[in-house]
N, CA, C, O and CB atoms as a CASP TS submission, in Angstrom:
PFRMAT TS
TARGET T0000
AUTHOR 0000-0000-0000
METHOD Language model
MODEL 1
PARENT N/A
ATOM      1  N   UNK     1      21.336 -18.166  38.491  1.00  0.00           N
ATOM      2  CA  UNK     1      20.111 -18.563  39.160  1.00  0.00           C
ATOM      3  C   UNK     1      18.916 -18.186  38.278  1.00  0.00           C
ATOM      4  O   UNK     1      18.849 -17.191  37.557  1.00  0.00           O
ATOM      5  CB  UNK     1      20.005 -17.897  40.562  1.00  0.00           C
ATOM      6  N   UNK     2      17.936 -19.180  38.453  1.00  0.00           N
ATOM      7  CA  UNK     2      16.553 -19.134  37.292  1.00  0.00           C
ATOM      8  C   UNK     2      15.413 -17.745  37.988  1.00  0.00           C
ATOM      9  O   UNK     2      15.322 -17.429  39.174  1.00  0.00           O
ATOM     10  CB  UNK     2      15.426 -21.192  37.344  1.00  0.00           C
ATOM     11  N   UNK     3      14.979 -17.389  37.307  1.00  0.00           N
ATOM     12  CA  UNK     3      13.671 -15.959  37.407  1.00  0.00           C
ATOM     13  C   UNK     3      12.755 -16.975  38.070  1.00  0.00           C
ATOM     14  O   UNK     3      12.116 -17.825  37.451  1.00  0.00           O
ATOM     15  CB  UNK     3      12.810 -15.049  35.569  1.00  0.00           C
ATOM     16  N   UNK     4      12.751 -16.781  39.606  1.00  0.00           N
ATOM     17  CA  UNK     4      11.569 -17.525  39.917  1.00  0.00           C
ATOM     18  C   UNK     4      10.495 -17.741  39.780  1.00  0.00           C
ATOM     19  O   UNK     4       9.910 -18.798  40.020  1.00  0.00           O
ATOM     20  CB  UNK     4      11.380 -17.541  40.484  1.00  0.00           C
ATOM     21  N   UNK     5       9.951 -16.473  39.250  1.00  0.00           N
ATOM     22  CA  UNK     5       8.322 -16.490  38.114  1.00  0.00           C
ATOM     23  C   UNK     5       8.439 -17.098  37.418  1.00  0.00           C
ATOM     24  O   UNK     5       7.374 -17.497  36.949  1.00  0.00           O
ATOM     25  CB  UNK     5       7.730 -15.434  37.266  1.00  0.00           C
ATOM     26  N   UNK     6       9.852 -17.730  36.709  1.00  0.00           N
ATOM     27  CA  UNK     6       9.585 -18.386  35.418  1.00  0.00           C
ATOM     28  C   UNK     6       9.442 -19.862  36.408  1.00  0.00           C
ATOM     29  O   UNK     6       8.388 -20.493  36.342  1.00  0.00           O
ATOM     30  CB  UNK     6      10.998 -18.221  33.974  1.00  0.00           C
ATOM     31  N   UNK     7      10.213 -20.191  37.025  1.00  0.00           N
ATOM     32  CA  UNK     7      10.130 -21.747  37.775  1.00  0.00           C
ATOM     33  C   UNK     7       8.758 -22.205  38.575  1.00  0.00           C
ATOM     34  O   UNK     7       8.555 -23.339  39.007  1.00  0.00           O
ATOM     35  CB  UNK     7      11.350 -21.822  38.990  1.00  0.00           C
ATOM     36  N   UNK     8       7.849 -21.062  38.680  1.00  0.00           N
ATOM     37  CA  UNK     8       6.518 -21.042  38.986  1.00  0.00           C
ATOM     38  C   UNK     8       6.000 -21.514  38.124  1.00  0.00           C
ATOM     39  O   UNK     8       5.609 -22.681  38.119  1.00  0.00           O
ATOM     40  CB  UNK     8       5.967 -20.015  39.253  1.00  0.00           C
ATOM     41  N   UNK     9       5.868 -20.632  37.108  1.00  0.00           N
ATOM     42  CA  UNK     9       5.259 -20.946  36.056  1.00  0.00           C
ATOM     43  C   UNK     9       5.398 -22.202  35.166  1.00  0.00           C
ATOM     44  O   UNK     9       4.514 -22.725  34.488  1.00  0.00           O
ATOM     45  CB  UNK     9       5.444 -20.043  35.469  1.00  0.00           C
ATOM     46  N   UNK    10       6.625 -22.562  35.298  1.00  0.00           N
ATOM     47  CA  UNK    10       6.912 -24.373  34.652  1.00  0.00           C
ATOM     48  C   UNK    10       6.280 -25.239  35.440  1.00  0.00           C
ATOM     49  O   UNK    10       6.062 -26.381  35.037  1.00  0.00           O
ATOM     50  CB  UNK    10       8.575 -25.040  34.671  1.00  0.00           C
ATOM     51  N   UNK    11       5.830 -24.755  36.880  1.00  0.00           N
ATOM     52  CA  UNK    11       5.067 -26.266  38.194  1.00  0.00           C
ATOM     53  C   UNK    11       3.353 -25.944  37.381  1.00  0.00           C
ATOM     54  O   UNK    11       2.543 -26.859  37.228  1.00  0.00           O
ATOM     55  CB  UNK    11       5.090 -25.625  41.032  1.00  0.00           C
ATOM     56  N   UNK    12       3.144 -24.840  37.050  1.00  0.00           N
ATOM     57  CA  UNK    12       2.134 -24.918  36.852  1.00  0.00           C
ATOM     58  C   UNK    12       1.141 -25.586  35.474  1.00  0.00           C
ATOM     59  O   UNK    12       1.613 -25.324  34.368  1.00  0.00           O
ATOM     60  CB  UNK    12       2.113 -23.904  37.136  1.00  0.00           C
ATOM     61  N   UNK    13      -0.048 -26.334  35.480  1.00  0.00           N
ATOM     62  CA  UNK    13      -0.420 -26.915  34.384  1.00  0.00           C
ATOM     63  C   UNK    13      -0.490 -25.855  33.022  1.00  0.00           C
ATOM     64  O   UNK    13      -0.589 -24.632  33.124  1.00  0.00           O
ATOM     65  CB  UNK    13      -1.730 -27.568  34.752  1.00  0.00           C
ATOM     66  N   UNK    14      -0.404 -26.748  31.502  1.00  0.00           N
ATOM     67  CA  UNK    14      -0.595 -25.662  30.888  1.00  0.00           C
ATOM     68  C   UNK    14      -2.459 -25.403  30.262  1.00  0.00           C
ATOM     69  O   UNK    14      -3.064 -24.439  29.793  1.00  0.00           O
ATOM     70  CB  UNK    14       0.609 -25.781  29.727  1.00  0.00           C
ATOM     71  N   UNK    15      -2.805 -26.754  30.569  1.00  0.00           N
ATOM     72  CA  UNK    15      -4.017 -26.662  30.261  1.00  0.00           C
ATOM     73  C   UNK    15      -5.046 -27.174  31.349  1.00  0.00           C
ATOM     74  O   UNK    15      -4.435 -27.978  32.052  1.00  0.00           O
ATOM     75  CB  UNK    15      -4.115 -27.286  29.080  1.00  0.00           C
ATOM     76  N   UNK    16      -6.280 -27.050  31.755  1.00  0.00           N
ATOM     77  CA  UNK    16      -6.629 -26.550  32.836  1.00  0.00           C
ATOM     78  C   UNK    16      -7.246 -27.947  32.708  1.00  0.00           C
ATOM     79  O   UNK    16      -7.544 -28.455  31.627  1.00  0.00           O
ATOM     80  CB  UNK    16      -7.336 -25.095  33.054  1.00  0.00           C
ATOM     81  N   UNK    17      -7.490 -28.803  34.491  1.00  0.00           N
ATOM     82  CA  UNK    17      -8.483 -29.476  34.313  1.00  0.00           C
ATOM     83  C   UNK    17      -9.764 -29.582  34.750  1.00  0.00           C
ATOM     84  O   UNK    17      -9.905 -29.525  35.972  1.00  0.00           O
ATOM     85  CB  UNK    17      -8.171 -30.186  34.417  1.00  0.00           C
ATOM     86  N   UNK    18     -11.044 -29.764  33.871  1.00  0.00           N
ATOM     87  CA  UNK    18     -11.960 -29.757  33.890  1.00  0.00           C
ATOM     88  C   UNK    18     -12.688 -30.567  34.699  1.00  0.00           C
ATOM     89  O   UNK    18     -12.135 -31.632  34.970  1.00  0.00           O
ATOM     90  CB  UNK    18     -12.098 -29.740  33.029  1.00  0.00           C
ATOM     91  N   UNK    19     -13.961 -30.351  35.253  1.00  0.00           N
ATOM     92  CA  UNK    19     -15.451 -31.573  35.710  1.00  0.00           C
ATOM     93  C   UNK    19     -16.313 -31.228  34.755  1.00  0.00           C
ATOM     94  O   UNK    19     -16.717 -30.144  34.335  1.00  0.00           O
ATOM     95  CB  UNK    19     -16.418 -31.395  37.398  1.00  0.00           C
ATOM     96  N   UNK    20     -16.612 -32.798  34.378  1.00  0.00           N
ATOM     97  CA  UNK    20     -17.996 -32.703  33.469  1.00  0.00           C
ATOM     98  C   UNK    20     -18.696 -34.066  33.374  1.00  0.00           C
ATOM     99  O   UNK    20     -18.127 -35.152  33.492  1.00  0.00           O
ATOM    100  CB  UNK    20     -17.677 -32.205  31.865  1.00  0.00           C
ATOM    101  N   UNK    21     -20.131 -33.852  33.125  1.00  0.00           N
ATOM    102  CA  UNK    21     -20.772 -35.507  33.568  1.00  0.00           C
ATOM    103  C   UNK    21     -20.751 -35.715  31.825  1.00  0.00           C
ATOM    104  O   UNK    21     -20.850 -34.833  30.971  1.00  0.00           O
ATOM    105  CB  UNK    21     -22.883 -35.687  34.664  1.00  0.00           C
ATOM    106  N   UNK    22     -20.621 -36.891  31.674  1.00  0.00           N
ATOM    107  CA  UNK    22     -20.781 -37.568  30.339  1.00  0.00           C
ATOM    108  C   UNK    22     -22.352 -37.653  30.090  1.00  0.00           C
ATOM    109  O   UNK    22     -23.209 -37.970  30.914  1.00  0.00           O
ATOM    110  CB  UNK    22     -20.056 -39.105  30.327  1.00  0.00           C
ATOM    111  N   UNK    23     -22.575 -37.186  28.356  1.00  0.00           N
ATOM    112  CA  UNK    23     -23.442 -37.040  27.852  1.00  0.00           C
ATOM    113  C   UNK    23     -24.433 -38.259  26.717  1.00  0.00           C
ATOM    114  O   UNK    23     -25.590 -38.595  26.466  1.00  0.00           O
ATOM    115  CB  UNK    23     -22.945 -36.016  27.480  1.00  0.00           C
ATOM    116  N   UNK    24     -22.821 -38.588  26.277  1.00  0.00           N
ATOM    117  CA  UNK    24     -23.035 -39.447  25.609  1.00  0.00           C
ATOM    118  C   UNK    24     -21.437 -40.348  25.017  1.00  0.00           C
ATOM    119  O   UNK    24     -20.255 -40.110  25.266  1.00  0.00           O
ATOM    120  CB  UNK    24     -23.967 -38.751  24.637  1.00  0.00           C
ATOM    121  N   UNK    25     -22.001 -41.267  24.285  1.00  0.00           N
ATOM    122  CA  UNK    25     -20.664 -41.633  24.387  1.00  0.00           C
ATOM    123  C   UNK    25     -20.569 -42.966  22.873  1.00  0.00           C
ATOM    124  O   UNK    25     -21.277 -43.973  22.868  1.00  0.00           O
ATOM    125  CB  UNK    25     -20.357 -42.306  26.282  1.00  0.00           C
ATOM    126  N   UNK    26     -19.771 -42.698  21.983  1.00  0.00           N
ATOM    127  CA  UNK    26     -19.865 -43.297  20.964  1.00  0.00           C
ATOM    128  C   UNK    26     -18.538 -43.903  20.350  1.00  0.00           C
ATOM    129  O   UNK    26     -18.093 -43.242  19.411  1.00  0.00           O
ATOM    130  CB  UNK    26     -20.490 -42.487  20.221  1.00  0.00           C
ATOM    131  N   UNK    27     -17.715 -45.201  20.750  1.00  0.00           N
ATOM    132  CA  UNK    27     -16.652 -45.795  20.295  1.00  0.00           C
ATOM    133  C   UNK    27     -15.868 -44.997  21.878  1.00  0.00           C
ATOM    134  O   UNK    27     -16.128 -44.979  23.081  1.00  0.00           O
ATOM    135  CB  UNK    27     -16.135 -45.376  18.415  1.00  0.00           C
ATOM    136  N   UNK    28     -14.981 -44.513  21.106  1.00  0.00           N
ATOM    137  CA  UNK    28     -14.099 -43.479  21.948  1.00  0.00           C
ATOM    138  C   UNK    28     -14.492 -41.828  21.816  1.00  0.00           C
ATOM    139  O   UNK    28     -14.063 -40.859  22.443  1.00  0.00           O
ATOM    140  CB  UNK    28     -12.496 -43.659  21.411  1.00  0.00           C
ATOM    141  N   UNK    29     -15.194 -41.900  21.056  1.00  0.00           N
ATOM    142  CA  UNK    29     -16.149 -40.633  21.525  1.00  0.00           C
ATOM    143  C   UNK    29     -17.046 -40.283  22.560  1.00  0.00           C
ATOM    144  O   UNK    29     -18.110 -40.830  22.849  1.00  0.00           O
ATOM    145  CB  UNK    29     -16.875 -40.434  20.764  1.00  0.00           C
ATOM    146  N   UNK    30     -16.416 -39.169  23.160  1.00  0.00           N
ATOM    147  CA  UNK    30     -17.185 -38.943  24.931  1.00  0.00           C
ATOM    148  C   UNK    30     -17.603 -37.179  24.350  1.00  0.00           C
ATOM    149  O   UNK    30     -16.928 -36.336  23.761  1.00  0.00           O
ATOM    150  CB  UNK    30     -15.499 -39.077  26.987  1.00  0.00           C
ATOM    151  N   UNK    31     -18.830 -37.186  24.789  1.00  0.00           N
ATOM    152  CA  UNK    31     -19.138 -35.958  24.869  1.00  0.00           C
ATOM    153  C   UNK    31     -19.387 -35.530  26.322  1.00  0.00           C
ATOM    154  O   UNK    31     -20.015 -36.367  26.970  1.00  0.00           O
ATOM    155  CB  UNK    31     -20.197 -35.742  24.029  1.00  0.00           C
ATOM    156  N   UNK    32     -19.069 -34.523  26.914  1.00  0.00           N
ATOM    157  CA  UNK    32     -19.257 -34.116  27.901  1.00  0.00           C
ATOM    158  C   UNK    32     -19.803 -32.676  28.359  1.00  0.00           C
ATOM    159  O   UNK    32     -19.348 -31.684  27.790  1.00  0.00           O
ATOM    160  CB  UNK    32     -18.348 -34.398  28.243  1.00  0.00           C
ATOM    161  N   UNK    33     -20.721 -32.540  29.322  1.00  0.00           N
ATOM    162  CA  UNK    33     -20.958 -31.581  29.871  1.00  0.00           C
ATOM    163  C   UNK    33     -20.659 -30.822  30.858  1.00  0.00           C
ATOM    164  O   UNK    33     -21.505 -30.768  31.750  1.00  0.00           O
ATOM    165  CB  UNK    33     -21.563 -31.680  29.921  1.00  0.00           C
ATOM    166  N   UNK    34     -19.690 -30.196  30.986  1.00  0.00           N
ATOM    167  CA  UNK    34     -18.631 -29.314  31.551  1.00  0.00           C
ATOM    168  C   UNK    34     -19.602 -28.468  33.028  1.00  0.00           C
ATOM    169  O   UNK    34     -20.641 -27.825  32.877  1.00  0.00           O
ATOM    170  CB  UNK    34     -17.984 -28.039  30.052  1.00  0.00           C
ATOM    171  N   UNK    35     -19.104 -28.645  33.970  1.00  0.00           N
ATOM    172  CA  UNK    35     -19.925 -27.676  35.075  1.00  0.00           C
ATOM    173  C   UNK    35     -19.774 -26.584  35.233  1.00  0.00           C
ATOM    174  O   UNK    35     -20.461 -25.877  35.970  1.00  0.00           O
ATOM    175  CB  UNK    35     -19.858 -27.888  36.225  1.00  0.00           C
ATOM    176  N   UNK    36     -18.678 -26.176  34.451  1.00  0.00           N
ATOM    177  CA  UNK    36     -18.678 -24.063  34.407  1.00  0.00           C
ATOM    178  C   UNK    36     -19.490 -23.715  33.236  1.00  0.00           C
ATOM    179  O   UNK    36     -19.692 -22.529  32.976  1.00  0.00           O
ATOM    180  CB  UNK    36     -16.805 -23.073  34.014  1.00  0.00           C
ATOM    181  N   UNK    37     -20.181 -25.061  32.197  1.00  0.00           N
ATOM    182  CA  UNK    37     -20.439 -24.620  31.361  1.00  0.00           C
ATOM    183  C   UNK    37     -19.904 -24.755  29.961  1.00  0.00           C
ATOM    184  O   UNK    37     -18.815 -24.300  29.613  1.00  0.00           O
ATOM    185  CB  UNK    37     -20.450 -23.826  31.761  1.00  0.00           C
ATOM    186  N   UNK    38     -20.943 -25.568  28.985  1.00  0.00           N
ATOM    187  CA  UNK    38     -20.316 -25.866  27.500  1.00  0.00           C
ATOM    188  C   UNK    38     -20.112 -27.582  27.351  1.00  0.00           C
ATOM    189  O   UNK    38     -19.760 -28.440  28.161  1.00  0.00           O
ATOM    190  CB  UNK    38     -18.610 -24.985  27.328  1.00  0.00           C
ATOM    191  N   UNK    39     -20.422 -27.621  26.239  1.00  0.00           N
ATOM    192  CA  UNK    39     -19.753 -28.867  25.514  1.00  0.00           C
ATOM    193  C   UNK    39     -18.718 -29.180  25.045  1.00  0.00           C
ATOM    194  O   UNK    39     -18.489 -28.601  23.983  1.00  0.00           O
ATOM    195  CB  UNK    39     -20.141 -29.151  24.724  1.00  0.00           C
ATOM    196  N   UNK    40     -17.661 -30.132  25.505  1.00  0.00           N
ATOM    197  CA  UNK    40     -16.970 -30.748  25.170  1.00  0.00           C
ATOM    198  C   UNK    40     -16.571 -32.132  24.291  1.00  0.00           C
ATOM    199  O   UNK    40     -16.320 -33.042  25.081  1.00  0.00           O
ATOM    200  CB  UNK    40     -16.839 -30.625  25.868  1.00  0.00           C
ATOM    201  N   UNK    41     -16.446 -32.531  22.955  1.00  0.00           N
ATOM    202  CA  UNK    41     -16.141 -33.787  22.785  1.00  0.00           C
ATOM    203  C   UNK    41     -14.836 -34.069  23.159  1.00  0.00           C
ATOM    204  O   UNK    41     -13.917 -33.327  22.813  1.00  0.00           O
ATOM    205  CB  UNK    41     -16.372 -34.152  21.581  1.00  0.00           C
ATOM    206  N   UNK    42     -14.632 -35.200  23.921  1.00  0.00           N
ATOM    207  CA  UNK    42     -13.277 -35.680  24.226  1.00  0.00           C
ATOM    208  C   UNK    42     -12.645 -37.149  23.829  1.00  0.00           C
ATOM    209  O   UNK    42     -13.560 -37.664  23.186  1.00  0.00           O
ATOM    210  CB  UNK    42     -13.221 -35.584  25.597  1.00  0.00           C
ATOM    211  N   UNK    43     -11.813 -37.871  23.865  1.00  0.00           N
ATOM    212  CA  UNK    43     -11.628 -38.918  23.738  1.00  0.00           C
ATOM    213  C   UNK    43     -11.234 -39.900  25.099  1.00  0.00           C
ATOM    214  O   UNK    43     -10.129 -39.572  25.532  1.00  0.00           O
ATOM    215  CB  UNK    43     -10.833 -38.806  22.796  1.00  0.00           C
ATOM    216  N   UNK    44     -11.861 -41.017  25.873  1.00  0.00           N
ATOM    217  CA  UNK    44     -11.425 -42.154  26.331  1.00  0.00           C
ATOM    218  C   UNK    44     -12.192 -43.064  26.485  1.00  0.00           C
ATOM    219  O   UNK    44     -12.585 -43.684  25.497  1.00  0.00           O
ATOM    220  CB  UNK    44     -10.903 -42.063  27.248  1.00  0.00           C
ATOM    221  N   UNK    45     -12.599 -43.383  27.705  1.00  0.00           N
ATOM    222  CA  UNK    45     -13.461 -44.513  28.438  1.00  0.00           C
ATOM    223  C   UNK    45     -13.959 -43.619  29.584  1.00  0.00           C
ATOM    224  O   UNK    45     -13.484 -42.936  30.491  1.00  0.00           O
ATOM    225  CB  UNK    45     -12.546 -46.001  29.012  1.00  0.00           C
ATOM    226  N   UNK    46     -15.389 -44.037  28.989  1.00  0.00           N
ATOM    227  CA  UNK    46     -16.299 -43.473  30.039  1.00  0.00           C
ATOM    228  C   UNK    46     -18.012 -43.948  30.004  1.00  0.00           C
ATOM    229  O   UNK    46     -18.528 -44.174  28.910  1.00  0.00           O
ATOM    230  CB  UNK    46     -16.170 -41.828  29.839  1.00  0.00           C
ATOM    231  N   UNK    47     -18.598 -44.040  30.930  1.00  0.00           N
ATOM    232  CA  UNK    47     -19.993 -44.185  30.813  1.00  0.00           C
ATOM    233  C   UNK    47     -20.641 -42.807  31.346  1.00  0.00           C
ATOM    234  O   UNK    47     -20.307 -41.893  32.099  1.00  0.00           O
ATOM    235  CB  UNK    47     -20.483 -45.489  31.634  1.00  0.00           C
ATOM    236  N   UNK    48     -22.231 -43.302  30.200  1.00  0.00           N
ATOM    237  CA  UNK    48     -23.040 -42.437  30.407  1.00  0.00           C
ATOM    238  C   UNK    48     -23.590 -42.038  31.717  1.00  0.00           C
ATOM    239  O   UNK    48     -24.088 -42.940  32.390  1.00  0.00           O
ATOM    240  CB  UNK    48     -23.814 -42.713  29.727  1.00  0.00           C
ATOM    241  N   UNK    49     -23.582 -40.303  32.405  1.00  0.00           N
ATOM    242  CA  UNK    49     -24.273 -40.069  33.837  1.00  0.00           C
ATOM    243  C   UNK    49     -22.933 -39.986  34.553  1.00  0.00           C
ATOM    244  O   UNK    49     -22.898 -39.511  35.688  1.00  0.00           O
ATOM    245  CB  UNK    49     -25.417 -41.387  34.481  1.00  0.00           C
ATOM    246  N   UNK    50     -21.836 -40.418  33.957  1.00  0.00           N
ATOM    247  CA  UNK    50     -20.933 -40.539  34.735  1.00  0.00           C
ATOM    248  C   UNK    50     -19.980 -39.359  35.025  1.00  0.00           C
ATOM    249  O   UNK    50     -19.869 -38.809  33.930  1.00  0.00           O
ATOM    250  CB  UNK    50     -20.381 -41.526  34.333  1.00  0.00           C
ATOM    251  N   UNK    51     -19.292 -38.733  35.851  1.00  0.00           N
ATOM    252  CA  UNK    51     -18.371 -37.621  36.022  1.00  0.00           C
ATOM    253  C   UNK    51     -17.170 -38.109  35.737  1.00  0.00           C
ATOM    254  O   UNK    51     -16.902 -39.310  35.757  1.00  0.00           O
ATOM    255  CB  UNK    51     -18.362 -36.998  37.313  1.00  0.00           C
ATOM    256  N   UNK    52     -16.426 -37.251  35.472  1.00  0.00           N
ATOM    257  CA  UNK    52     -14.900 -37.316  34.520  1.00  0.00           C
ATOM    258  C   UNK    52     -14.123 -35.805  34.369  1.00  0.00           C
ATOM    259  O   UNK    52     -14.375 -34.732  33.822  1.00  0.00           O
ATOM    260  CB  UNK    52     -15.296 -37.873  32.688  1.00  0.00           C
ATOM    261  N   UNK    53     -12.813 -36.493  35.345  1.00  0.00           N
ATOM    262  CA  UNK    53     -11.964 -35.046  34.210  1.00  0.00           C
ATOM    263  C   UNK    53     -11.356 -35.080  33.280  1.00  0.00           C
ATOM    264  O   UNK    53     -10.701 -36.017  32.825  1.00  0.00           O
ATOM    265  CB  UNK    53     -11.003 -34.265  34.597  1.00  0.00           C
ATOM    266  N   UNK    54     -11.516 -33.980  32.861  1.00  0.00           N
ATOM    267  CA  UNK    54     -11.083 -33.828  31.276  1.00  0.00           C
ATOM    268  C   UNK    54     -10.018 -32.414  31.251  1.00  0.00           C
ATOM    269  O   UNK    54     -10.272 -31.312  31.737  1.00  0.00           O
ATOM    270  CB  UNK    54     -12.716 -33.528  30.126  1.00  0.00           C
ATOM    271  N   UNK    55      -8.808 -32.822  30.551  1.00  0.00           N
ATOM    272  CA  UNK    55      -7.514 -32.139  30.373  1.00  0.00           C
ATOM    273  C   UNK    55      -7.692 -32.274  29.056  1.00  0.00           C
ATOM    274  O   UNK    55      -7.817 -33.377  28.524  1.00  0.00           O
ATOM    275  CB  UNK    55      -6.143 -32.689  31.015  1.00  0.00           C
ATOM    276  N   UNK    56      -7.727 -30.807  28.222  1.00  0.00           N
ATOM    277  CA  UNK    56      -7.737 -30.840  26.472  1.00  0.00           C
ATOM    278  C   UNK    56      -8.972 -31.528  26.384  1.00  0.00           C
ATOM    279  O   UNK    56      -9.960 -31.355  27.097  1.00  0.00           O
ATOM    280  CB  UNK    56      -6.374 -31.745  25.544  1.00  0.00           C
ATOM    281  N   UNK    57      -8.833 -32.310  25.464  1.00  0.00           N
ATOM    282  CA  UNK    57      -9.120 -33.207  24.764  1.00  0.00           C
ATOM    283  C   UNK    57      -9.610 -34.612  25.118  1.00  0.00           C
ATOM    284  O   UNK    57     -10.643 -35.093  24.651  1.00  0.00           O
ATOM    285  CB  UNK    57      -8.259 -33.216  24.197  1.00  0.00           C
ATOM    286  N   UNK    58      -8.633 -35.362  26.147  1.00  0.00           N
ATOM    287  CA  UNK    58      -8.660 -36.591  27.014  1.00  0.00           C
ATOM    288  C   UNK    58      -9.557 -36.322  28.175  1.00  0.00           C
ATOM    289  O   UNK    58      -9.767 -35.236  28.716  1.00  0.00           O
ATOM    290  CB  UNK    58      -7.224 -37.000  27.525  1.00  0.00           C
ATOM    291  N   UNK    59     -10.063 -37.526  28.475  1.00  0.00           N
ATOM    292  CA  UNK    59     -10.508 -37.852  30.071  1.00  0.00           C
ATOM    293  C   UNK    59      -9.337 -38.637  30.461  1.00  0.00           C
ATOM    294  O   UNK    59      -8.793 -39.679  30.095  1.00  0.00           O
ATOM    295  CB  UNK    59     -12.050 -38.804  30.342  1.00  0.00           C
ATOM    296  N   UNK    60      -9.106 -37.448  31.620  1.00  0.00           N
ATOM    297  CA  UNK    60      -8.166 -38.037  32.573  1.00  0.00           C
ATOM    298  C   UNK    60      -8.808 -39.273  33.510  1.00  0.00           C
ATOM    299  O   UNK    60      -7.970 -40.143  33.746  1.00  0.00           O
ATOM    300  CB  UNK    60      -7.649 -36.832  33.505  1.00  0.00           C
ATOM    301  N   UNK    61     -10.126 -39.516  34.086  1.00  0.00           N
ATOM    302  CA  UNK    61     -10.312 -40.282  34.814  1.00  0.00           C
ATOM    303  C   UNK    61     -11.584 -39.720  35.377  1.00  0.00           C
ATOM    304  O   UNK    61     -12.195 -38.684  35.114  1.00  0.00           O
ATOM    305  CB  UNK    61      -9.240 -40.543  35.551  1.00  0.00           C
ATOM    306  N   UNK    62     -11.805 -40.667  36.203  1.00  0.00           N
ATOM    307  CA  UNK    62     -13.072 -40.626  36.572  1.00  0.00           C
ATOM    308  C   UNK    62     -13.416 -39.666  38.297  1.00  0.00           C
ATOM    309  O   UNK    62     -13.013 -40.057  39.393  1.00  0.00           O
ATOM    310  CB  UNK    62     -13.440 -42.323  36.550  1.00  0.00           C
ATOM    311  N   UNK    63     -14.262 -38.366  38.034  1.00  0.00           N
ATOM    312  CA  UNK    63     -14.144 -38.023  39.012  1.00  0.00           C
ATOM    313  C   UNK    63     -15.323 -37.753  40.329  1.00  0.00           C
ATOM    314  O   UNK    63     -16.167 -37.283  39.567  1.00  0.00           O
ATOM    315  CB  UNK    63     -13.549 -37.211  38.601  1.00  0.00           C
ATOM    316  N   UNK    64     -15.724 -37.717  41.125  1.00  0.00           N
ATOM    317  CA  UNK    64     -16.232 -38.118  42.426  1.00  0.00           C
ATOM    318  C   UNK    64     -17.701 -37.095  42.406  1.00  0.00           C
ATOM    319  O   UNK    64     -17.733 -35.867  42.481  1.00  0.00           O
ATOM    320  CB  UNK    64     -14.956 -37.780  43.821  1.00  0.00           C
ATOM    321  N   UNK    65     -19.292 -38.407  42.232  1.00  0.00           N
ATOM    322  CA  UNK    65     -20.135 -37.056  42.408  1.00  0.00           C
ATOM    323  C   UNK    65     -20.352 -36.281  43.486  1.00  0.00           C
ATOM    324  O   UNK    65     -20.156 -36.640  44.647  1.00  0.00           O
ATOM    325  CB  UNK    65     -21.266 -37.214  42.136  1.00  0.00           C
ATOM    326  N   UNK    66     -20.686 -35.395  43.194  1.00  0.00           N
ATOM    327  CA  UNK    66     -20.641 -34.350  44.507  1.00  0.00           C
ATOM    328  C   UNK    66     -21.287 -33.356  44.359  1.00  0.00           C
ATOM    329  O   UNK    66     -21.087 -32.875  43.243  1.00  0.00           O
ATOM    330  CB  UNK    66     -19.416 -33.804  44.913  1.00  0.00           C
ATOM    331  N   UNK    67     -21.885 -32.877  44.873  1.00  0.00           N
ATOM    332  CA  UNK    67     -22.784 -31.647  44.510  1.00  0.00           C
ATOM    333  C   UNK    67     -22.216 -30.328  44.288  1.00  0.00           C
ATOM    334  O   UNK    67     -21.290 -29.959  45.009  1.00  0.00           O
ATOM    335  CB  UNK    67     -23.720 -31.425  45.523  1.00  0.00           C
ATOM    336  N   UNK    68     -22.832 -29.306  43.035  1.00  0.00           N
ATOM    337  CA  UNK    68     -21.927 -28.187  42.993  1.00  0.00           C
ATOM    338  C   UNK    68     -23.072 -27.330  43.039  1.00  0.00           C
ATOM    339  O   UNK    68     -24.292 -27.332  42.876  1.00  0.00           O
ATOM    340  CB  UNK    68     -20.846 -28.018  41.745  1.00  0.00           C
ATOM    341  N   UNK    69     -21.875 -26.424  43.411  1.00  0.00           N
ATOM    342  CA  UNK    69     -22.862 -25.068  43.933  1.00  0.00           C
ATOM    343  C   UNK    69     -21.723 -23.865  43.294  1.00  0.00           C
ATOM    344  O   UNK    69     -20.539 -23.590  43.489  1.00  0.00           O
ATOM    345  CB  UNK    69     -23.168 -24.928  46.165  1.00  0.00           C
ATOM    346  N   UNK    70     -23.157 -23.202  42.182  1.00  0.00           N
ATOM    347  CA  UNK    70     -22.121 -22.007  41.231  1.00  0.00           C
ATOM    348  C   UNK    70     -22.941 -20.433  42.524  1.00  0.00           C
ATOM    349  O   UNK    70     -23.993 -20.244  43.136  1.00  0.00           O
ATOM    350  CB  UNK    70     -22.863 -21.854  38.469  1.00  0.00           C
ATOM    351  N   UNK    71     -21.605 -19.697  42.304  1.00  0.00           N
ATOM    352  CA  UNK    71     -22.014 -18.242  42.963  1.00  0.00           C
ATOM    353  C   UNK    71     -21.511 -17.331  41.734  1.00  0.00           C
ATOM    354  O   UNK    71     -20.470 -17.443  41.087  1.00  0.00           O
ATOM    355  CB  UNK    71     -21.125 -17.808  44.646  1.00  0.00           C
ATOM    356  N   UNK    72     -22.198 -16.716  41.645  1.00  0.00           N
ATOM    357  CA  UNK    72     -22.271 -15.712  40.663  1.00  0.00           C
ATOM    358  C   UNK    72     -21.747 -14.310  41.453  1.00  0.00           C
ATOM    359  O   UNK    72     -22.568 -13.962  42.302  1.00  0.00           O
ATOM    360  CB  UNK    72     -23.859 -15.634  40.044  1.00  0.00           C
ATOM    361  N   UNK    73     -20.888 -13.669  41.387  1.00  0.00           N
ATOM    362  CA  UNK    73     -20.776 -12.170  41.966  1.00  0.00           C
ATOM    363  C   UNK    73     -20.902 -10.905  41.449  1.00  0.00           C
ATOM    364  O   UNK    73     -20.752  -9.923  42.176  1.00  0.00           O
ATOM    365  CB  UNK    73     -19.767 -11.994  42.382  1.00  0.00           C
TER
END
């Protein structure tokens, strides 16, 4: 029988996904502005103003505006 921490740990992503509104955007060059913070260049299809997640490198797709609210503790 498998170490169930380890079978946890395989459901889980290895790289995290991001929200960020697009900044700019050149061929397949997307730059993005990340809402925890920072710049990202990524690669897909996207327009400018627009929200997007981003896994690595890629935009996964396009994601829903919505208002955020950061708390600091």
């Amino acid at each position: 029988m498998a170490n169930p921490y380890r079978r946890l740990l395989a459901l889980l992503p290895t790289t995290p996904r991001q929200v960020g509104e697009v900044i700019s955007v050149s061929g397949l060059r997307v730059r993005v502005d990340l809402v925890g913070g920072g710049v990202r260049t990524c690669q897909g299809d996207a327009q400018v103003g627009g929200m997007v997640y981003v896994e690595g490198d890629q935009i996964i797709g396009e994601a829903p505006s919505l208002p955020v609210v950061v708390v600091e503790v």
